[in-house]
C-alpha positions in Angstrom: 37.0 97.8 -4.5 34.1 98.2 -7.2 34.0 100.1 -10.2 31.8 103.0 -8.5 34.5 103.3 -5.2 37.2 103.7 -8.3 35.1 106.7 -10.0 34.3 107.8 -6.4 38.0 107.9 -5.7 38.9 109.8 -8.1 36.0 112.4 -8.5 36.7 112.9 -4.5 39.3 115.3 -4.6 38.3 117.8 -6.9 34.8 118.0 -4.5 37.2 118.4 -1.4 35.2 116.4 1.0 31.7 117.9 -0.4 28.7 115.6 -1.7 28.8 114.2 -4.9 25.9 114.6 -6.7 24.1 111.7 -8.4 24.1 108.2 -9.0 27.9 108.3 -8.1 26.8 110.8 -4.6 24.2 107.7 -4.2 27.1 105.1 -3.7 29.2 107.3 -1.7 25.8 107.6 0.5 26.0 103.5 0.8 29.6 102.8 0.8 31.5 103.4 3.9 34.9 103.1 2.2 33.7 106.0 0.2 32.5 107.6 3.2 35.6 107.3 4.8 37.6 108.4 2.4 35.2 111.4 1.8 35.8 112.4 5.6 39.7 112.3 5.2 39.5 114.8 2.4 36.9 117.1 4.1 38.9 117.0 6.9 42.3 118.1 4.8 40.3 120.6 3.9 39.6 122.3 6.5 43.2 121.7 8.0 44.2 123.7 4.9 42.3 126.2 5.6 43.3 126.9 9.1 47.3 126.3 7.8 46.4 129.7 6.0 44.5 131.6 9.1 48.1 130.5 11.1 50.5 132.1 8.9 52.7 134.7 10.8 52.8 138.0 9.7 56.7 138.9 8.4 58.4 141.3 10.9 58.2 144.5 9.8 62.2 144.9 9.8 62.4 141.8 7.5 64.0 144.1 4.5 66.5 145.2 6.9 67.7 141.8 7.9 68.0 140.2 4.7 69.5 143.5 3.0 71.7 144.1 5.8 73.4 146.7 4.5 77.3 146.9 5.1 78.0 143.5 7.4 75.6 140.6 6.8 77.2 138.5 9.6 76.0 141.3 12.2 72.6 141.1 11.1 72.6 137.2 10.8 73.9 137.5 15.2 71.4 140.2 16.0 68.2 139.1 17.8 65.7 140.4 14.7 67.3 137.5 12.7 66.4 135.3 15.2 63.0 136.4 14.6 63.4 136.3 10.8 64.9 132.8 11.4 61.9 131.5 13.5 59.4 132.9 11.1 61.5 131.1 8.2 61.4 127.9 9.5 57.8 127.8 10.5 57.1 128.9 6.8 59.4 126.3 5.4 57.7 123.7 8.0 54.5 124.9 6.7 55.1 124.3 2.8 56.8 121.2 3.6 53.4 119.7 5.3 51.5 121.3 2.3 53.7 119.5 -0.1 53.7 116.0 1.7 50.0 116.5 1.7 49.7 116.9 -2.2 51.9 113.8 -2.4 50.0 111.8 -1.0 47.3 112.8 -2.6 48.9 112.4 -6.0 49.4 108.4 -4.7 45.9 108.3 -3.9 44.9 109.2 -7.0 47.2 106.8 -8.8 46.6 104.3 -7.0 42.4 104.9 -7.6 43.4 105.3 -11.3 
């Protein structure tokens, strides 16, 4: 890896996957490694972007269900906290793939450092 791949590396995540401009962009234009890598984080980007078009609207009886009122267990055995549950764990599903995806992006960047 050469000096320019290193400064490309690291000034390729704060462009998310756009051209760098320059004598730095110039390289990137060359280098396929730089190319490559400048794909995967275009690509992330976009993912990211359609991760937030997906999100599921919460069920409009959601303050019901989690305040349940007198028995929480009833509420927890009725079918709208099925719902809730589904919508939970495709939320939590969600953030878990956003956070994997900022760790390894934290490791690419260590490692380019």
């Amino acid at each position: 890896m050469s000096l320019a791949c290193a400064l490309a590396g690291l000034r390729l995540p704060s462009q998310g996957g756009e051209p760098i401009e320059g004598r730095l962009g110039a390289h990137v234009a060359l280098c396929l490694a730089c190319q490559a890598e400048q794909s995967r984080y275009r690509k992330l980007k976009l993912w990211l972007g359609d991760l937030r078009e997906r999100a599921e609207q919460p069920p409009a009886d959601l303050a019901l269900v989690v305040l349940p009122g007198n028995d929480p267990l009833q509420a927890m055995v009725g079918s709208p906290a099925h719902q809730v549950s589904r919508t939970t764990v495709a939320a939590a599903a969600g953030a878990a793939v956003v956070a994997a995806a900022a760790v390894l992006v934290g490791i690419r960047l260590s490692r380019a450092a």
